[in-house]
C-alpha positions, 0 to 999 in steps of 0.5 A, spaced: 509 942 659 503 938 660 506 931 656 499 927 656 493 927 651 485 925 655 481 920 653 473 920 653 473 920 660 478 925 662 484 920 665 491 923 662 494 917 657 502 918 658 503 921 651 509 915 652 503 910 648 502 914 643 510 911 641 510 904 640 514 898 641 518 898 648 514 904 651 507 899 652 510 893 653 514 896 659 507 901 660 503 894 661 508 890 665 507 896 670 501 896 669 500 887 670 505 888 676 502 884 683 506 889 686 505 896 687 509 901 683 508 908 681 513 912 676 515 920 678 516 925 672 520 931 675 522 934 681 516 936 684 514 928 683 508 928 679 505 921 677 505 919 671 503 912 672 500 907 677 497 901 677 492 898 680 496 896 687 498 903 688 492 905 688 489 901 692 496 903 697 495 910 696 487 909 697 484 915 691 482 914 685 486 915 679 482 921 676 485 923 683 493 923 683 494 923 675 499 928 673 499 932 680 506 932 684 505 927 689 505 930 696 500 936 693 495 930 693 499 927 701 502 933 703 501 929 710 506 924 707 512 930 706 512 933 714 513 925 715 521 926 711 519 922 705 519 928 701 526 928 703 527 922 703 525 922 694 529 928 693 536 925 696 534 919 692 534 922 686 540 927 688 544 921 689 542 916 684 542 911 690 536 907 691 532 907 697 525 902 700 520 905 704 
């Protein structure tokens, strides 16, 4: 089920923004943050969100890695153990820094 809607310029909005309240405030703390962060829907890890330090970390565009699973766009990156490593945190629940 595709939860994003497309503006004019074809970039998937989380359909989240469309609430208000303390979904865009936490969106726009996300999105301000001087540090990288990118939020994962699902268990094939698609980017629902990043922001302007991740992508600069992931070196792509945005139009490139929003709403596709993450190691689709860096299979590089899951032959290395990250894959791996992103499925026990979310198996576990137990936090892990990279």
């Amino acid at each position: 089920m595709d939860t994003s809607r497309k503006t004019k310029s074809e970039v998937a909005i989380p359909e989240f923004l469309s609430f208000s309240g303390s979904f865009k405030q936490l969106y726009r703390l996300i999105m301000q943050a001087p540090v990288a962060i990118a939020v994962y829907l699902g268990p094939n890890f698609i980017v629902e969100i990043a922001n302007a330090k991740m992508l600069e970390f992931y070196g792509k565009p945005l139009e490139e890695i929003i709403n596709r699973p993450i190691f689709e766009v860096f299979p590089e990156v899951a032959a290395h153990g990250v894959e791996a490593l992103h499925r026990k945190v979310v198996r576990c629940l137990i936090a892990s820094y990279l």
